[in-house]
mmCIF file of the N, C-alpha and C atoms, coordinates in Angstrom:
data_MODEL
# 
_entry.id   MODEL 
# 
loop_
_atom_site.group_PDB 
_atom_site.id 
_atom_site.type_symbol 
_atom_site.label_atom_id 
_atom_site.label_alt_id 
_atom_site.label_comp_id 
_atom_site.label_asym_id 
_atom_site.label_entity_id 
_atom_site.label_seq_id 
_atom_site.pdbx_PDB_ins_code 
_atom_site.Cartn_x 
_atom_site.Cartn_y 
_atom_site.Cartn_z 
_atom_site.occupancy 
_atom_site.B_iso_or_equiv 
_atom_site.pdbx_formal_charge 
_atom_site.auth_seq_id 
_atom_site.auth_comp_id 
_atom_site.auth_asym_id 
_atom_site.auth_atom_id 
_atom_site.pdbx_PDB_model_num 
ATOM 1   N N  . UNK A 1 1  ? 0.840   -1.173  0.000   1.00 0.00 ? 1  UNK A N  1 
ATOM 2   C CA . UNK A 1 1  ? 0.000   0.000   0.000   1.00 0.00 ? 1  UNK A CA 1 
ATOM 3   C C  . UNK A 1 1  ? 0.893   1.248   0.000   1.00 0.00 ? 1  UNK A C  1 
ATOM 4   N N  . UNK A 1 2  ? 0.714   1.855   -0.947  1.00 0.00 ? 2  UNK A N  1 
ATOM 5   C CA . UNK A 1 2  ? 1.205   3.009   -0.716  1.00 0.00 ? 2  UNK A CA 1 
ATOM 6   C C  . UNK A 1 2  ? 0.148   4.865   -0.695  1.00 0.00 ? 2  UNK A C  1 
ATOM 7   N N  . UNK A 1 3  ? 0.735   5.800   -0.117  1.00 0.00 ? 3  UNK A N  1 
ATOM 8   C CA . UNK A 1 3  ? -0.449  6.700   -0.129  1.00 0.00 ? 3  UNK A CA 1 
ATOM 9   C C  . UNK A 1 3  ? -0.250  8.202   -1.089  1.00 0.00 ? 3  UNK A C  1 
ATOM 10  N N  . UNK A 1 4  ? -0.641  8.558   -1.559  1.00 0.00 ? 4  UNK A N  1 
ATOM 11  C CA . UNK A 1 4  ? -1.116  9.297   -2.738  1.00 0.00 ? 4  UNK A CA 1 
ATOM 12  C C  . UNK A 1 4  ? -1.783  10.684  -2.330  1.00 0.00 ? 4  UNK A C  1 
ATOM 13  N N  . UNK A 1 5  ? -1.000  11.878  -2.722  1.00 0.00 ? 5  UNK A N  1 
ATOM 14  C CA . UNK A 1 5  ? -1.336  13.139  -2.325  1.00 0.00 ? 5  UNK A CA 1 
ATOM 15  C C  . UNK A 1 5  ? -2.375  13.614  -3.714  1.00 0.00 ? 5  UNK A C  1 
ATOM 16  N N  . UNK A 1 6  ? -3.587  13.046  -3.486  1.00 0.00 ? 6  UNK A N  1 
ATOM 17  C CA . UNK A 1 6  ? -4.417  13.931  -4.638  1.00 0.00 ? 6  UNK A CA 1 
ATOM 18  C C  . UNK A 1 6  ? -5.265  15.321  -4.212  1.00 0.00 ? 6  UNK A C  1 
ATOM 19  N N  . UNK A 1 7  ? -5.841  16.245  -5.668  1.00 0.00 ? 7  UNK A N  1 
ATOM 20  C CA . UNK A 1 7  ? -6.632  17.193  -5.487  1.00 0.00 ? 7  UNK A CA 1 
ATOM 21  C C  . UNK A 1 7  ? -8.096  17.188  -6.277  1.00 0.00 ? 7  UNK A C  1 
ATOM 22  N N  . UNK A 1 8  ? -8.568  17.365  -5.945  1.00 0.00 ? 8  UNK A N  1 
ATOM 23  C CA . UNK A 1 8  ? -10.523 17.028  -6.587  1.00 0.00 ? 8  UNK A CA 1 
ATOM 24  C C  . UNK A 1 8  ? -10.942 18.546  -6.139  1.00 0.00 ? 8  UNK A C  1 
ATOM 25  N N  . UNK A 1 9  ? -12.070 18.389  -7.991  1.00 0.00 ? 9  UNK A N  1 
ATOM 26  C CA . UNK A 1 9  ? -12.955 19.388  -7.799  1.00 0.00 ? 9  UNK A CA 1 
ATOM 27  C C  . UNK A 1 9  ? -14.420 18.822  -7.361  1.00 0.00 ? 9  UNK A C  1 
ATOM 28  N N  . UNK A 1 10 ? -15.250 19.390  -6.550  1.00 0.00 ? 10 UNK A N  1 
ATOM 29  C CA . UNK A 1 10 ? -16.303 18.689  -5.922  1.00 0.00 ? 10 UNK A CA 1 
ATOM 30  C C  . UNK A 1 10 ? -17.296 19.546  -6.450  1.00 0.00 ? 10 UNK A C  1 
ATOM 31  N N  . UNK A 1 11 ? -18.934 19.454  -6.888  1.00 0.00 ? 11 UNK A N  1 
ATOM 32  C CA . UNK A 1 11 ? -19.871 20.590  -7.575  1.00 0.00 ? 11 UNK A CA 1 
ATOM 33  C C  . UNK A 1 11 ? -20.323 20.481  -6.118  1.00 0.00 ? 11 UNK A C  1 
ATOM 34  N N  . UNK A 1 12 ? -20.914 22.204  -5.689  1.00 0.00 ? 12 UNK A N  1 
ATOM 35  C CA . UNK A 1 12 ? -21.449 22.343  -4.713  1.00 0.00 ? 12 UNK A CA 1 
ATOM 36  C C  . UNK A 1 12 ? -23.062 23.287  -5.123  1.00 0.00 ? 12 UNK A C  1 
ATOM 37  N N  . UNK A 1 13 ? -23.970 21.103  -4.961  1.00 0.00 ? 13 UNK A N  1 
ATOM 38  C CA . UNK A 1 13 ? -24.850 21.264  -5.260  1.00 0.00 ? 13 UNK A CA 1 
ATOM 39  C C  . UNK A 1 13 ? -26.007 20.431  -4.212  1.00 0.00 ? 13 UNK A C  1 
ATOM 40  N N  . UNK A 1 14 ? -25.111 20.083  -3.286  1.00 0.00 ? 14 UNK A N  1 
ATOM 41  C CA . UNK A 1 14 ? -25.754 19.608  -2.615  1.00 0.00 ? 14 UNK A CA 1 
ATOM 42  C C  . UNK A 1 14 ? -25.420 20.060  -0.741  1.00 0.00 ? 14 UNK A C  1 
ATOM 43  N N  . UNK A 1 15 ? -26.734 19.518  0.187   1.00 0.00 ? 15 UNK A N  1 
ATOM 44  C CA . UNK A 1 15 ? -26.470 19.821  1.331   1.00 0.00 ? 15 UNK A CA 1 
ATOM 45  C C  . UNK A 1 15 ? -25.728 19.545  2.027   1.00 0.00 ? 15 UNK A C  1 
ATOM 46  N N  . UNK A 1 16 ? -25.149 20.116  3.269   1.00 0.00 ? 16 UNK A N  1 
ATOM 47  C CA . UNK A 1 16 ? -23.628 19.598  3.818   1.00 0.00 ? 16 UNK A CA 1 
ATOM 48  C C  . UNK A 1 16 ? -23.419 18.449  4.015   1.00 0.00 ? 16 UNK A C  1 
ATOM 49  N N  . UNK A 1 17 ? -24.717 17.605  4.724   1.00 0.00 ? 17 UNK A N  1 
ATOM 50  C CA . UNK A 1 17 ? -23.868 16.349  4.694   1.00 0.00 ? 17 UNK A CA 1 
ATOM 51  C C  . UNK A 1 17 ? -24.248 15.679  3.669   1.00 0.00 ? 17 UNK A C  1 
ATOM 52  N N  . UNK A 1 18 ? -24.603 15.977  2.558   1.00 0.00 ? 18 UNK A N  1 
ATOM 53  C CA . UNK A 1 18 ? -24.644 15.101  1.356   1.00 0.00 ? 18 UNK A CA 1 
ATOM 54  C C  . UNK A 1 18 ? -23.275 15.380  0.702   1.00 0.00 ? 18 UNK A C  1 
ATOM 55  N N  . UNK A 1 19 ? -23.014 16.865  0.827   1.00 0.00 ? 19 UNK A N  1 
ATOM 56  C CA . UNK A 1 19 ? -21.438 17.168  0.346   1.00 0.00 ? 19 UNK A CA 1 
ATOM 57  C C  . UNK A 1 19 ? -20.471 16.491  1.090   1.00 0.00 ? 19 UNK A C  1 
ATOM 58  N N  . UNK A 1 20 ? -20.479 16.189  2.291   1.00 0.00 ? 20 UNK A N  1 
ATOM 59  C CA . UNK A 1 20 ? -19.567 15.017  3.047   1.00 0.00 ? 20 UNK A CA 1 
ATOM 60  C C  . UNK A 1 20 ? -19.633 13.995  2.423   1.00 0.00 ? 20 UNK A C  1 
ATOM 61  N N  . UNK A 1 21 ? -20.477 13.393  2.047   1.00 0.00 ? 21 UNK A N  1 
ATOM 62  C CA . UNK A 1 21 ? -20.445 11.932  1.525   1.00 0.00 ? 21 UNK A CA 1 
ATOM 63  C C  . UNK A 1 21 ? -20.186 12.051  0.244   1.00 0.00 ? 21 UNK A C  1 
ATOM 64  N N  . UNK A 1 22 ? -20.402 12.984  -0.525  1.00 0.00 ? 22 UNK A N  1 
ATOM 65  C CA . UNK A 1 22 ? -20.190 13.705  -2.369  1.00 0.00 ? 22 UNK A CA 1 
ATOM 66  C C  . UNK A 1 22 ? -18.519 13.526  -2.262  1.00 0.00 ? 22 UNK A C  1 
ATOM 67  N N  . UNK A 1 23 ? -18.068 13.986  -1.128  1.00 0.00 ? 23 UNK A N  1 
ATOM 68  C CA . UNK A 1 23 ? -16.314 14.318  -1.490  1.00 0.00 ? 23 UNK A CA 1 
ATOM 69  C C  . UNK A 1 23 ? -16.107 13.183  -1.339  1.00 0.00 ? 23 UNK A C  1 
ATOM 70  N N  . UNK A 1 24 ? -16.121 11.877  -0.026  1.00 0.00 ? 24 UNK A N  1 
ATOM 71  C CA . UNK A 1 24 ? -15.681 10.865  -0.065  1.00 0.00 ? 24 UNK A CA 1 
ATOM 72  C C  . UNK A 1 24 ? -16.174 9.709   -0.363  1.00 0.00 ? 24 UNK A C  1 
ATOM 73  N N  . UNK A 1 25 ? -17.014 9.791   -1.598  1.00 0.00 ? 25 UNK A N  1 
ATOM 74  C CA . UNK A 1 25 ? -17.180 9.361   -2.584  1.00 0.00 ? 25 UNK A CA 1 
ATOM 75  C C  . UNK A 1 25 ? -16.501 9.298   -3.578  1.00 0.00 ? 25 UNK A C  1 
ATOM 76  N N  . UNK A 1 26 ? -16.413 10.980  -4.126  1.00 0.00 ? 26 UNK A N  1 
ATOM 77  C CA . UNK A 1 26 ? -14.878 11.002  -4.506  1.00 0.00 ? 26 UNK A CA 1 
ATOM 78  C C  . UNK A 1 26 ? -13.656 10.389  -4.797  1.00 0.00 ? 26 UNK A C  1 
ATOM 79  N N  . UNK A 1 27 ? -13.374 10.863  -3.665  1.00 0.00 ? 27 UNK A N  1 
ATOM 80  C CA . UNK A 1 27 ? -12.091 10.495  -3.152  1.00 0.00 ? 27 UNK A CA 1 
ATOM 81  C C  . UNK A 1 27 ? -11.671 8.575   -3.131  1.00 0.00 ? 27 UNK A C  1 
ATOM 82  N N  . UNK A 1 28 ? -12.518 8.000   -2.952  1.00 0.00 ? 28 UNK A N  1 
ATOM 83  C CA . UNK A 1 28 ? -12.773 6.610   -3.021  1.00 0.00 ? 28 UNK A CA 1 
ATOM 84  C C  . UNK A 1 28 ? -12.396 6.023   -4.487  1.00 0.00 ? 28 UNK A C  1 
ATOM 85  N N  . UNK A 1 29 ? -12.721 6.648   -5.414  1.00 0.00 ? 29 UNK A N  1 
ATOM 86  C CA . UNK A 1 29 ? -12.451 6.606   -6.451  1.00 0.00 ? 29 UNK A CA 1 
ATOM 87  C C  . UNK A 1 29 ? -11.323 6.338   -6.671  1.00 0.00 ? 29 UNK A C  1 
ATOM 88  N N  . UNK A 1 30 ? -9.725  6.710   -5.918  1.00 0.00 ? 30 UNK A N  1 
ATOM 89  C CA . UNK A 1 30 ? -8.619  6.988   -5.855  1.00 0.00 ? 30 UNK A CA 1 
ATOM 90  C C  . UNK A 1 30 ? -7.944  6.140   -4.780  1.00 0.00 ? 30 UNK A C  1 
ATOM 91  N N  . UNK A 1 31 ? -8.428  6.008   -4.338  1.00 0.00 ? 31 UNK A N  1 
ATOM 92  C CA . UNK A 1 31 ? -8.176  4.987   -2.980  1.00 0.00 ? 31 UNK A CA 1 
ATOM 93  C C  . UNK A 1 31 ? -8.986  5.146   -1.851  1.00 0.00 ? 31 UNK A C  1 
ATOM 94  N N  . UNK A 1 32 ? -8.180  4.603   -0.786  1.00 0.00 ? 32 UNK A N  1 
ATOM 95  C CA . UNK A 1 32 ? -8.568  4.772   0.512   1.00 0.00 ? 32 UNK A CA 1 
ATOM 96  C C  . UNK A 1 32 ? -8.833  5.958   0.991   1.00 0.00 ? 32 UNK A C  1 
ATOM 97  N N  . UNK A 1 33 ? -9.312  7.109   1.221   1.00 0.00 ? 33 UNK A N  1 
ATOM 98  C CA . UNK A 1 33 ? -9.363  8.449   1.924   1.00 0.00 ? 33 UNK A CA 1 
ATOM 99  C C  . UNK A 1 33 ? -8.344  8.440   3.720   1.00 0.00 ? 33 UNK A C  1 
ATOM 100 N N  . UNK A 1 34 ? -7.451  9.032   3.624   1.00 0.00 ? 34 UNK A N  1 
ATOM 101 C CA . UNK A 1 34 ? -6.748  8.539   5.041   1.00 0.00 ? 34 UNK A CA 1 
ATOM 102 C C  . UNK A 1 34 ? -7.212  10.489  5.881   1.00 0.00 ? 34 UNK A C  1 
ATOM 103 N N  . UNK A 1 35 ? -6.718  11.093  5.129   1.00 0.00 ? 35 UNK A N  1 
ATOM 104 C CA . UNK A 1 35 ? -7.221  12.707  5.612   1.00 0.00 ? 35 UNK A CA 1 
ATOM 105 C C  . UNK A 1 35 ? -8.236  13.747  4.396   1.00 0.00 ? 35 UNK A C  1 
ATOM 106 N N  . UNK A 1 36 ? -8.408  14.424  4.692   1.00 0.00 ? 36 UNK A N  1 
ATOM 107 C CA . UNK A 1 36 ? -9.218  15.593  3.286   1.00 0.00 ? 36 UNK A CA 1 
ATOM 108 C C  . UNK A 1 36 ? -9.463  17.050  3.894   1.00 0.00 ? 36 UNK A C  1 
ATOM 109 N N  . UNK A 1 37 ? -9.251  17.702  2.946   1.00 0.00 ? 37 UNK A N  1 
ATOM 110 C CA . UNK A 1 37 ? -9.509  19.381  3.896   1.00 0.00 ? 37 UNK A CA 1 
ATOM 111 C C  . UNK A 1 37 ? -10.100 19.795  2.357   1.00 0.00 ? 37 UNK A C  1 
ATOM 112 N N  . UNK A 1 38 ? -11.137 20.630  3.056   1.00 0.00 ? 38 UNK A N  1 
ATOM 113 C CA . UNK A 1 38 ? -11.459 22.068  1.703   1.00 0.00 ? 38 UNK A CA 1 
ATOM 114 C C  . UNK A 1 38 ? -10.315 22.688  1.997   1.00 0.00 ? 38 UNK A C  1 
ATOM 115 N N  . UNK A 1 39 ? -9.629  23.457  0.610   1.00 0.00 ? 39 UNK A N  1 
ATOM 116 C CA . UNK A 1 39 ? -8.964  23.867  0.484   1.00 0.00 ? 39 UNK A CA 1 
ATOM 117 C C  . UNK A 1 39 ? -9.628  25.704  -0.193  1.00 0.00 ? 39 UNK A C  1 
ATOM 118 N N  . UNK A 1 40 ? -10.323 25.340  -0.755  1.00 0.00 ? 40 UNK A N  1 
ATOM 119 C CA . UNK A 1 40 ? -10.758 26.763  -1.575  1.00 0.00 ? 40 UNK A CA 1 
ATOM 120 C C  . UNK A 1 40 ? -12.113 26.021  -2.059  1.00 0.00 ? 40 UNK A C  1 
ATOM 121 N N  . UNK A 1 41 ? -13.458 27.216  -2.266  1.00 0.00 ? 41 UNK A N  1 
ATOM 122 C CA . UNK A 1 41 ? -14.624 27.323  -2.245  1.00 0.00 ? 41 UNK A CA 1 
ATOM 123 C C  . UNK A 1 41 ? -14.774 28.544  -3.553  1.00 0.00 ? 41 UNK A C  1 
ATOM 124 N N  . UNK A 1 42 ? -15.219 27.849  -4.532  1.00 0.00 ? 42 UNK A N  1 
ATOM 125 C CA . UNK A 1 42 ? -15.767 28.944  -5.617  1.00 0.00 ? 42 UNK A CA 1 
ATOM 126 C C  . UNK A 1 42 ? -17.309 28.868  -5.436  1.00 0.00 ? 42 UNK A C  1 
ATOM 127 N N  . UNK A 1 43 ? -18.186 29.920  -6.730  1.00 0.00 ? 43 UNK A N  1 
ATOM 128 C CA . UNK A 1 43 ? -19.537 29.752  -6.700  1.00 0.00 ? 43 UNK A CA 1 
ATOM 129 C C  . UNK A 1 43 ? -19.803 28.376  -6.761  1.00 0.00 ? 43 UNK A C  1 
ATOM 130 N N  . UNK A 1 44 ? -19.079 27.443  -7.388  1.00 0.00 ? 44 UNK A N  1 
ATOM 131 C CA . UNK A 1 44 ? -19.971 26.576  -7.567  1.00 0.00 ? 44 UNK A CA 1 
ATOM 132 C C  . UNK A 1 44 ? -19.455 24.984  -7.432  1.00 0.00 ? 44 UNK A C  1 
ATOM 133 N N  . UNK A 1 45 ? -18.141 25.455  -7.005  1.00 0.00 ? 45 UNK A N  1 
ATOM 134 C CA . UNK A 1 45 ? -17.611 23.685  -7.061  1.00 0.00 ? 45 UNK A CA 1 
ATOM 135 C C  . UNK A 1 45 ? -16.263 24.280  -5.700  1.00 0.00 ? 45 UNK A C  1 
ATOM 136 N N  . UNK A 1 46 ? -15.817 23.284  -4.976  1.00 0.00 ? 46 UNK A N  1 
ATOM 137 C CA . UNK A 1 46 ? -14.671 23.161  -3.916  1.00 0.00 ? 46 UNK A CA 1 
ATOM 138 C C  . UNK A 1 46 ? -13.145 22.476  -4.094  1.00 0.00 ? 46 UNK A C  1 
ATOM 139 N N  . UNK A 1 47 ? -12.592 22.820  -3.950  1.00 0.00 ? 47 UNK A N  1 
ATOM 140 C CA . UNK A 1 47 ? -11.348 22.225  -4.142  1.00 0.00 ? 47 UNK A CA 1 
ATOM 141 C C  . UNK A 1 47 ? -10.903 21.565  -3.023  1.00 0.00 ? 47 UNK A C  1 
ATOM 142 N N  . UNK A 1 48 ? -10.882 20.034  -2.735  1.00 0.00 ? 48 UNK A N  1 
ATOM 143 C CA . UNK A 1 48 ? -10.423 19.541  -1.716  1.00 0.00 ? 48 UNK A CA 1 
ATOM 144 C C  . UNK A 1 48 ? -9.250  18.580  -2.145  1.00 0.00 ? 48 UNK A C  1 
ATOM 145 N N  . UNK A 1 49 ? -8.020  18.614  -1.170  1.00 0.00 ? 49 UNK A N  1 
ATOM 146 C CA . UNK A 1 49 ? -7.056  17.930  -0.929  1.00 0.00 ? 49 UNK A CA 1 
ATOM 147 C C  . UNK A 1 49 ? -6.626  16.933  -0.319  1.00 0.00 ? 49 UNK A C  1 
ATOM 148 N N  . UNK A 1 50 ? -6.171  15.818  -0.854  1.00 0.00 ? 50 UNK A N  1 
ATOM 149 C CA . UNK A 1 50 ? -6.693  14.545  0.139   1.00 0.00 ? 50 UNK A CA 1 
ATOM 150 C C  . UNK A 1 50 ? -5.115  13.734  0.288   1.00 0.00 ? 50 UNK A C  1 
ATOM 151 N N  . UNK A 1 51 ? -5.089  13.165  1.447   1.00 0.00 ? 51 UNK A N  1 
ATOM 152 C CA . UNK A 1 51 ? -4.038  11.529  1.192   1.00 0.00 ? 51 UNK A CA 1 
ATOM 153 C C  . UNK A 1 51 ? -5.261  10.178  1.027   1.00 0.00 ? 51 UNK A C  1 
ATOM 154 N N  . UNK A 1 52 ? -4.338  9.773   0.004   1.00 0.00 ? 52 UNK A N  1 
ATOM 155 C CA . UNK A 1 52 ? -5.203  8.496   0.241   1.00 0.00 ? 52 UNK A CA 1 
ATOM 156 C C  . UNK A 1 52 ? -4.230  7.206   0.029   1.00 0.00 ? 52 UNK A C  1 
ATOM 157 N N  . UNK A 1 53 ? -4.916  6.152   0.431   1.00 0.00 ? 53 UNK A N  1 
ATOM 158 C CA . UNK A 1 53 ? -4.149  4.714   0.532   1.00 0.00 ? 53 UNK A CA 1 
ATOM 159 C C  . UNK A 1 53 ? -4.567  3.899   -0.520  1.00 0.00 ? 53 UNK A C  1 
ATOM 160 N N  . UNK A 1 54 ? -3.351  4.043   -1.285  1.00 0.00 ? 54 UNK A N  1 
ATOM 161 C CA . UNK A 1 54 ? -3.234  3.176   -2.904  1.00 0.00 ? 54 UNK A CA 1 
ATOM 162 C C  . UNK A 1 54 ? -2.966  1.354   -2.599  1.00 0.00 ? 54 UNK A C  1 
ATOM 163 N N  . UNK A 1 55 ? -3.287  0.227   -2.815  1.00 0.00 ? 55 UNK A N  1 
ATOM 164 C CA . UNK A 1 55 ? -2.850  -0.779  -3.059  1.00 0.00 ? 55 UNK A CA 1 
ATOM 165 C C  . UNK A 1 55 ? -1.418  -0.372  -4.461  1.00 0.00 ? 55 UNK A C  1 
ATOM 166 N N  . UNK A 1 56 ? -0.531  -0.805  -3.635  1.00 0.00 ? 56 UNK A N  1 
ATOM 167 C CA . UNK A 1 56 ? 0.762   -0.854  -4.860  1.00 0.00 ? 56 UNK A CA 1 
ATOM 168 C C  . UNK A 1 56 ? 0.711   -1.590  -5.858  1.00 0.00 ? 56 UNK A C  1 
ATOM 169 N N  . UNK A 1 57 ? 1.122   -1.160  -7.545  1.00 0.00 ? 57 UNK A N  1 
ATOM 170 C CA . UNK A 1 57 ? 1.064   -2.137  -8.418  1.00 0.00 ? 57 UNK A CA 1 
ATOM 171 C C  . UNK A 1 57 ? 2.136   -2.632  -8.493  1.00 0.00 ? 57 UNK A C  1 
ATOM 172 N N  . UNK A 1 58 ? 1.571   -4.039  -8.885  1.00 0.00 ? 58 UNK A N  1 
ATOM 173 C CA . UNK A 1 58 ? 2.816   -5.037  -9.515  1.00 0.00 ? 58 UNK A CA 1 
ATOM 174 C C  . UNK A 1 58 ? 3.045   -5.105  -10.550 1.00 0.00 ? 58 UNK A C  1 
ATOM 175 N N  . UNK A 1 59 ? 4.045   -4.852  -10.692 1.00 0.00 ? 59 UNK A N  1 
ATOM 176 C CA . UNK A 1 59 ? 5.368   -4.885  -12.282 1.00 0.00 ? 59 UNK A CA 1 
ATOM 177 C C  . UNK A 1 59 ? 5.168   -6.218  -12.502 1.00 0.00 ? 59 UNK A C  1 
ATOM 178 N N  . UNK A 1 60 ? 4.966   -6.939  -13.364 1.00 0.00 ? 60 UNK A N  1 
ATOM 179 C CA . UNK A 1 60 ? 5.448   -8.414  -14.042 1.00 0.00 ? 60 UNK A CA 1 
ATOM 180 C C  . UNK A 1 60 ? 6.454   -8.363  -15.141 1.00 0.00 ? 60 UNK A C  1 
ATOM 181 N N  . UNK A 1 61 ? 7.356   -9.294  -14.306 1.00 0.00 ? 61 UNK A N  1 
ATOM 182 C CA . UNK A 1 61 ? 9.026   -9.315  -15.039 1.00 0.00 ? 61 UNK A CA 1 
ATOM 183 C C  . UNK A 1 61 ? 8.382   -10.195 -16.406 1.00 0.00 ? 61 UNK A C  1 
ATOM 184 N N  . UNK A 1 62 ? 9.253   -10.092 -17.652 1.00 0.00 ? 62 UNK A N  1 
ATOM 185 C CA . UNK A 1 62 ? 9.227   -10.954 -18.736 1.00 0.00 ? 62 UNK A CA 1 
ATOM 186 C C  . UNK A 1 62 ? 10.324  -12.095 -18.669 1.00 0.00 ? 62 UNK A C  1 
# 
């Protein structure tokens, strides 16, 4: 496992805690969610920053 510094745009179209579950939903997408912060808030979508926990890929030798 390794962990992965990603950034997501989120639409802010829904209520707060539907937007809680909207981001790490998200974020799931990408891996594991280990932390997440809003980072910046426009009219209409959020920018949140996340670590998340990757399963490592395996190389196959020839």
């Amino acid at each position: 496992m390794t962990t992965h510094f990603i950034e997501a745009e989120i639409e802010l179209d829904a209520s707060t805690t539907e937007l809680q579950a909207n981001i790490e939903a998200k974020l799931r997408e990408q891996g594991e969610p280990l932390r997440w912060a809003v980072t910046d808030v426009q009219s209409e979508t959020a920018t949140v920053e996340a670590v998340v926990l990757k399963p490592e890929e395996t190389v196959l030798s020839r």
